[in-house]
MARTI-395070 format. One record per residue (C-alpha): x, y negated, z negated; residue in three letters. Coordinates in steps of 0.25 Angstrom, whole numbers, plus 2048, in hexadecimal, padded with zeros to 3 digits. Layout:
BEGIN
XYZAla...
END
This chain:
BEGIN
F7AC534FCUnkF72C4E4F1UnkF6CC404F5UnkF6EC374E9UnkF5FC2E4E4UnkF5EC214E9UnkF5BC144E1UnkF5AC0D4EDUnkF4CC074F1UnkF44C134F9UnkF45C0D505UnkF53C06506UnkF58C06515UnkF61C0D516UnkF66C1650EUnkF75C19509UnkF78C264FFUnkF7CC224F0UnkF89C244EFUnkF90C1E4FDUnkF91C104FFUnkF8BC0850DUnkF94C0C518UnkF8FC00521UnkF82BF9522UnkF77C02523UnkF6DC0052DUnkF64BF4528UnkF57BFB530UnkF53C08536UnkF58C08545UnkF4DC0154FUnkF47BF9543UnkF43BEA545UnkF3EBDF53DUnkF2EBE353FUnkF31BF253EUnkF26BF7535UnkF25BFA526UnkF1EC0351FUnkF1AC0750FUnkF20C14509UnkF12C1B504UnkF19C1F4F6UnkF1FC124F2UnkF1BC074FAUnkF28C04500UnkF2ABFD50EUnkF33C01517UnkF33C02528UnkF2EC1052EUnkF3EC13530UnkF3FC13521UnkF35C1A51DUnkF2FC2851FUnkF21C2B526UnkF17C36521UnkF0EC3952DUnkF00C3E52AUnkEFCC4A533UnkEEDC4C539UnkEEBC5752FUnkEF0C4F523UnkEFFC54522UnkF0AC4B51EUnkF17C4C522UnkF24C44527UnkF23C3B533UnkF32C37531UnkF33C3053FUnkF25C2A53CUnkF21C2F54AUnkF14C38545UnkF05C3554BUnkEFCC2F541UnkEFCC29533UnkF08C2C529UnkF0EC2551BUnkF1AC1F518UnkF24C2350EUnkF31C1E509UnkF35C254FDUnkF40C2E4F9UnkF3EC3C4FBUnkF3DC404ECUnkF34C374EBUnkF2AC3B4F5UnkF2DC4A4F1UnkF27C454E3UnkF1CC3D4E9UnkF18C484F0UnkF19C534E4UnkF10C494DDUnkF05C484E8UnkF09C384E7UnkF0DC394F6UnkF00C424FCUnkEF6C384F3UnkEFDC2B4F9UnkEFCC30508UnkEEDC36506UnkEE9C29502UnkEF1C2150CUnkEEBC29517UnkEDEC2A511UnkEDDC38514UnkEDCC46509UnkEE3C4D514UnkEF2C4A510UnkEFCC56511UnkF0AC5650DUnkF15C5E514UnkF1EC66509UnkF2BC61504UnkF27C5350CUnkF34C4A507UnkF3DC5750BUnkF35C58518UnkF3AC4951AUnkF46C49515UnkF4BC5551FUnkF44C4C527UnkF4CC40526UnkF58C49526UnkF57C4F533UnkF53C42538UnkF63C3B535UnkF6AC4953AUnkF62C48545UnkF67C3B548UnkF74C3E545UnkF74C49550UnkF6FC4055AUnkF7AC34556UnkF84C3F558UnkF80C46566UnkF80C3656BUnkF8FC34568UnkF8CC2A55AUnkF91C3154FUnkFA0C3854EUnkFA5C44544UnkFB3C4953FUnkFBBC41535UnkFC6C3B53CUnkFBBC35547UnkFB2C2F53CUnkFBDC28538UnkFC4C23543UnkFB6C1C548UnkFB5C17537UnkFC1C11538UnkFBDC0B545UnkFB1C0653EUnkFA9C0F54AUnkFA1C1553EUnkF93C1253CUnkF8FC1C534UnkF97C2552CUnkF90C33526UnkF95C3E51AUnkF90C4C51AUnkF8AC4D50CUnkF96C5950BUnkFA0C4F510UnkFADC4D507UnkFAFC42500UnkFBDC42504UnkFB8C45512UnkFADC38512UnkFB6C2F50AUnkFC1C30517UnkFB5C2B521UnkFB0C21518UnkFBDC19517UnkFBFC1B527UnkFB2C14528UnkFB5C0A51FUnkFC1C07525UnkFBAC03531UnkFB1BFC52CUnkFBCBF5522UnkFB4BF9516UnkFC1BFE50EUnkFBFBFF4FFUnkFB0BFF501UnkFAEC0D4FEUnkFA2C0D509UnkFA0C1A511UnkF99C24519UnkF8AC29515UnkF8BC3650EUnkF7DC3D514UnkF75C4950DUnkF78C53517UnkF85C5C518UnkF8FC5C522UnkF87C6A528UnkF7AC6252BUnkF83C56531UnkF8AC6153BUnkF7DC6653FUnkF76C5A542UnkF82C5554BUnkF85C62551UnkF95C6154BUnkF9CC6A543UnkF9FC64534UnkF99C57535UnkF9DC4F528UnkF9FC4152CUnkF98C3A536UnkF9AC2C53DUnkF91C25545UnkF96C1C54EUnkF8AC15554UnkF83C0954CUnkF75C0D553UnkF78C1B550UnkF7DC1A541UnkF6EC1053FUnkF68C1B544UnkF6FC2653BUnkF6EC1F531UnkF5FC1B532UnkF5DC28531UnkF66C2C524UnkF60C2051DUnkF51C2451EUnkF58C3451AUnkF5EC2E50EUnkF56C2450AUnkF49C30509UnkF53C39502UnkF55C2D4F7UnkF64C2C4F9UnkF66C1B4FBUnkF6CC124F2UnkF6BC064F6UnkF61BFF4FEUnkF64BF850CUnkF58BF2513UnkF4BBF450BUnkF40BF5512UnkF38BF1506UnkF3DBE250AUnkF3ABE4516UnkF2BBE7515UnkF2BBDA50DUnkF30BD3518UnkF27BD9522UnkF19BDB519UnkF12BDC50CUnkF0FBE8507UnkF01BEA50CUnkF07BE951AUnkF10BF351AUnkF09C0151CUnkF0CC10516UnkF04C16520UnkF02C1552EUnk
END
């Protein structure tokens, strides 16, 4: 699936793919953040947002610079919170390696190839990944007729397409779910993902996994925390939800708020 360009501010949180409507309120902040959780400044534009919203570039001993996406590596690393294209272009154009040689005060800066595709397979492992574990621990269910009984219900926190999913298909479990959540006529829905129902099934271990429903607040947050920081690098937002741009300003000035640490 093609992921449609945003116009959305770069770090908007979080994400929801052009095209689909909010299904319910996202998550105003990544799971397990507070009040006095960290901000941080995006090297290439000088956005803020928290070390949740933004990606790491970890600095190895012998200059290499590659993704730290959990932001769990020794020693000193950058911040960034750009599209993927964009840091594609800003590392074609030696923008990206100038900015971190001076930040680190070091000539000894190497980039890794293909460093925005390294991060973006990255960040997609990262949501299958934690869709696999939502699934071995009972918080998601498959199959049509399931998904839509727990929609009607208004048992559905979270409701997924297969990029390869029929619209006729989708259109079915978005009206359960509205249904349950009495949202009739308001045409919201599922979240339609960028991967295909062959990259669902395998990381669920099921056969044919087009749809998925999680049925777990805790779960879904955590789903979607992921999926948002996915989509929001790929550049398909369209609409922002809680910028962390405002947020730095209630929290610091811009001189507070570092890009390297």
């Amino acid at each position: 699936m093609v992921c449609p360009k945003s116009r959305a501010t770069r770090l908007s949180w979080l994400p929801v793919p052009i095209g689909l409507k909010r299904r319910t309120p996202l998550p105003r902040k990544p799971p397990n953040e507070t009040p006095h959780t960290p901000i941080r400044k995006c090297i290439l534009s000088g956005e803020h947002g928290t070390r949740a919203q933004l990606i790491r570039l970890a600095l190895g001993p012998d200059g290499s610079v590659a993704p730290d996406l959990f932001a769990k590596a020794p020693g000193r690393g950058a911040w960034i919170g750009v599209t993927s294209d964009e840091l594609a272009k800003a590392q074609a154009k030696g923008k990206l390696a100038g900015l971190l040689r001076r930040a680190f005060k070091t000539d000894r800066v190497e980039l890794i190839d293909d460093l925005a595709g390294r991060i973006e397979r990255g960040l997609e492992k990262a949501f299958l990944d934690r869709l696999g574990l939502e699934a071995r621990a009972g918080h998601l269910i498959l199959g049509a007729e399931k998904i839509d009984a727990a929609s009607r219900s208004g048992q559905v926190k979270l409701l997924l397409h297969a990029s390869d999913a029929s619209a006729d298909g989708s259109g079915k479990r978005d009206q359960a779910w509205r249904v349950g959540e009495d949202k009739e006529g308001s045409g919201e829905g599922g979240i339609k993902l960028p991967v295909d129902r062959d990259a669902l099934s395998a990381a669920l271990g099921r056969q044919n996994a087009v749809h998925v429903a999680l049925i777990d607040q805790k779960a879904a947050d955590r789903v979607m925390h992921h999926l948002g920081r996915w989509l929001n690098f790929k550049g398909c937002s369209n609409a922002p939800h809680d910028s962390a741009a405002s947020a730095a300003e209630r929290r610091g000035t811009d001189t507070d708020i570092p890009a390297i640490d």
